[in-house]
N, C-alpha and C positions, 0 to 999 in steps of 0.2 A: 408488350410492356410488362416488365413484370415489380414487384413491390420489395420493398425495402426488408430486408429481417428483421421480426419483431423486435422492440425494446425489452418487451416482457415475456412471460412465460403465456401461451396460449388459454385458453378457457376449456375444460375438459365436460364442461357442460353448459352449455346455454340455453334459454328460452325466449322465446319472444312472443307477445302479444299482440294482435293486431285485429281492428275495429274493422266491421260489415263497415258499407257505406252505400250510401244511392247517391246515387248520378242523375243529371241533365237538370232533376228538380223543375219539371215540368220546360220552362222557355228558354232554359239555360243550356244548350241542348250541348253537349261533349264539352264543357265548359265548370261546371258549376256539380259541386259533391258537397253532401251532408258527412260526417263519421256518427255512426250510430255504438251504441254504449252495448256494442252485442258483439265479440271475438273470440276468434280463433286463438286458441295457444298452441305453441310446436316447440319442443325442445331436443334438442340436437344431444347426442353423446360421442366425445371426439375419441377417434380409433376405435378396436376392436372389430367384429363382424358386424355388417352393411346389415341393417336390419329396419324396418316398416310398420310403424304400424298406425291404425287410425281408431280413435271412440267418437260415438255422436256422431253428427250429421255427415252420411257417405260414406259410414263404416263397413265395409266390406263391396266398398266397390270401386272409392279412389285405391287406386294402383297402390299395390306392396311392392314392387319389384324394382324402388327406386327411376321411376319415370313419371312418377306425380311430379306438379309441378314445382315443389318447394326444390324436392332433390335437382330436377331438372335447374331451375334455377342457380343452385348451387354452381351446378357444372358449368354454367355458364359462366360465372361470375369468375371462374378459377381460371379457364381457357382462356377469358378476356385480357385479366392480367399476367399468362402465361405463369400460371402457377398446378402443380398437380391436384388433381382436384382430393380434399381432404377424405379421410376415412371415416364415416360416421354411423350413428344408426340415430333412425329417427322416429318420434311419437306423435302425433297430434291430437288435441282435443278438439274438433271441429264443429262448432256451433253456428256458423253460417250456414243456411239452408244454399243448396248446389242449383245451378241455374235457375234463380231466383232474380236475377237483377239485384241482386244485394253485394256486389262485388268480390264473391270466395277468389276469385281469378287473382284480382289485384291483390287481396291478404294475404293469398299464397305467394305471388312477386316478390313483396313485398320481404313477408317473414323468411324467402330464400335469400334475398338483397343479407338481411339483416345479419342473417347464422352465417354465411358466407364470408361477410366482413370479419366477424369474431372467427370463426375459425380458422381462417389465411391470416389473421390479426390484420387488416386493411384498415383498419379505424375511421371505417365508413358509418359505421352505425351511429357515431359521436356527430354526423353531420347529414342531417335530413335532408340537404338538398339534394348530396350525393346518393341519398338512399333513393329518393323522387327519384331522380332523372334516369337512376338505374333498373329501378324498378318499372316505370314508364316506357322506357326504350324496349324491354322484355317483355311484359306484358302485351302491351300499346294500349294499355284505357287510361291517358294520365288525368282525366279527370275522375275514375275513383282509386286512382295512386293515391293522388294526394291529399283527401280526407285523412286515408289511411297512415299517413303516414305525418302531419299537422295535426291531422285532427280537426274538429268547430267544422266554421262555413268553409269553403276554399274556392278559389274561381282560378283554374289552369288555362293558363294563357296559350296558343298557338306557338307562341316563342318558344315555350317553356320555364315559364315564370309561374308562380304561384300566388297567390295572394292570399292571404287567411283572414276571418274576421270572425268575430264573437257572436255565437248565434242568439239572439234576443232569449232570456229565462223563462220565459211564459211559453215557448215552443214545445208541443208534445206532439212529437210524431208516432204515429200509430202503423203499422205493417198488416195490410191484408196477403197474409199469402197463399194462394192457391194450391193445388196439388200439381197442376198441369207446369211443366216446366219450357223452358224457352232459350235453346241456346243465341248465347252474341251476334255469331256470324249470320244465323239466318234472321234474327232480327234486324241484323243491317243490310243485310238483302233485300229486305222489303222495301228499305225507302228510297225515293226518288231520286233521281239524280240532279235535277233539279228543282228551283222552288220559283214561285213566282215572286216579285216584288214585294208585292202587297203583304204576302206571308212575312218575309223574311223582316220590314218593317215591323210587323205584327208582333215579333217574337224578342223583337230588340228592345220595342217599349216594356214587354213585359216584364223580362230579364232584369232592365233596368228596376223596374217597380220590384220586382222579387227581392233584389238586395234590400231594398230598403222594409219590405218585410222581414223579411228572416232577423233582420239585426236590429228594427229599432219599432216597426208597428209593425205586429202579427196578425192585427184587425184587416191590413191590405192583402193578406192571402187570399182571400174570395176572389177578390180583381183581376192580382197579378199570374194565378197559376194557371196559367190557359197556353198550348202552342203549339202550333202549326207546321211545325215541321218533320215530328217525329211519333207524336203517341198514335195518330190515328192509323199511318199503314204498323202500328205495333199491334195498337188492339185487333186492327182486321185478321191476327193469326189467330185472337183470343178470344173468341165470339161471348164465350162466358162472361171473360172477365172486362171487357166495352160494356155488357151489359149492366156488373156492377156500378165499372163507374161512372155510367149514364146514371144510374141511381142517385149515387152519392150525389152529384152536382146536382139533382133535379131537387135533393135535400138540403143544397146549398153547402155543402163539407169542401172543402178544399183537397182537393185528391189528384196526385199525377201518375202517371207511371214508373216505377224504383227502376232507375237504370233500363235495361234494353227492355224488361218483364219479365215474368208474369206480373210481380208482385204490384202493390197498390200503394202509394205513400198516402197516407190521408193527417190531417192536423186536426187533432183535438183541441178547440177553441171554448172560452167561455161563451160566446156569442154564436158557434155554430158548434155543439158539440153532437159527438157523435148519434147518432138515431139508435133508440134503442133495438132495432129489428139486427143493427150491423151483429151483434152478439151472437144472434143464433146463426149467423154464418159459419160460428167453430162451432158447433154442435157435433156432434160424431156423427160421421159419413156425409157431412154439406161439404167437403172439398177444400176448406180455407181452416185455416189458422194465423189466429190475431197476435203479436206481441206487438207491447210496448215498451222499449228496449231504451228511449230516452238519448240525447244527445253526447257524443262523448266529446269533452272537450281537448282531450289531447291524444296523438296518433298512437302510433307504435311504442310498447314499451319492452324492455332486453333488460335480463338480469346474466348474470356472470357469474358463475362458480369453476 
């Protein structure tokens, strides 16, 4: 398949932006994405020499040599349409911490979906669903595709539908992140292949009860973050960090695991807020670092020059 000639003249620079997000959000398990107010930005330069480069988080260790996964991305997206794949060089400022469970995997999809569209002129980027599904299909996490790419709450459907909703304004999500990292695949290694019944109920009611927290009582976070099918063979990789969040809930905090892990989602509540001891967890040399990085309400954003 390949695409129409442009109407217009191409963009000889783009940039795009695109929000961390966690995933599963505790009983919502490959379903259910927050977008967090913490992004990556990558800005594309069309022609001249193929060039790489990265600042901030991963700086001299994601690939220069055009095999990171934005570039990669790109080439996909050209070969799909049966188009050459364009001349570029590329920059990013990456502020997503790298196997984290904070979704770098999907930002980067994502923001190669996006410069890919602008640079073949696909006038994909004008339409988020086509960016999701392309991005989703490439990666394969479409549940933190499509924070990323929406923005707010999202719940990705099996079908591949999406659903968005307005995450309740009282929400303050908090990021415990460890230094110990955890890639996707062996986190998904660990879990079972199947689940028993009684689980699988378990995590249905939760789920249920979670939507109606995030978007309209924040007071049912206690209740509804619990589940059964995915955090506990996660933490059994993370001895440390089970043991954190054995803490937090024993403090009554509402805390899941941020997509596959390391990291912690915890909610800062009036009614359960955070223990003053969680602080000296970023102390220098304890292992963790806290942001509070705030909900973003809208996904990916491209400017054009």
């Amino acid at each position: 398949m390949s695409a129409d000639p442009p109407g217009v003249p191409l963009p000889v620079r783009v940039t795009v932006r695109v929000p961390a997000t966690s995933a599963n959000l505790g009983p919502g398990f490959d379903c259910f994405g927050l977008a967090l107010d913490l992004c990556n930005e990558v800005t594309a330069l069309a022609g001249g020499a193929t060039e790489v480069t990265w600042d901030g988080e991963g700086a001299g260790e994601l690939p220069v040599d055009g095999t990171d996964l934005v570039s990669r991305t790109i080439s996909v997206v050209a070969d799909q349409m049966g188009l050459p794949r364009p001349a570029f060089s590329l920059h990013g400022a990456h502020r997503i911490p790298l196997e984290r469970g904070l979704g770098s995997s999907s930002a980067a999809a994502v923001a190669g979906v996006v410069l890919a569209s602008a640079l073949l002129g696909l006038g994909w980027h004008e339409d988020p669903q086509t960016v999701f599904a392309a991005a989703a299909r490439i990666e394969g996490h479409p549940d933190n595709a499509a924070p990323a790419v929406y923005g707010g709450f999202t719940i990705a459907m099996p079908e591949g539908l999406v659903h968005r909703l307005d995450p309740h304004p009282d929400l303050h999500p908090v990021l415990l992140v460890p230094d110990q990292r955890l890639r996707t695949d062996e986190a998904r290694a660990a879990l079972p292949e199947r689940v028993a019944r009684v689980d699988a109920v378990f995590n249905a009611a939760h789920a249920a009860l979670m939507v109606e927290a995030l978007t309209r009582d924040p007071s049912l976070l206690g209740a509804a973050l619990h589940d059964r099918l995915h955090e506990q063979a996660r933490l059994a990789l993370l001895p440390e960090v089970a043991d954190a969040a054995e803490q937090l809930r024993r403090a009554r905090v509402p805390v899941c695991v941020s997509g596959a892990g390391p990291t912690l989602l915890v909610f800062d509540q009036p009614d359960t807020p955070l223990p003053d001891w969680v602080a000296e967890w970023a102390v220098d040399g304890s292992g963790w670092q806290i942001l509070r990085p705030g909900i973003r309400a809208s996904g990916f954003e491209v400017v054009l020059a």
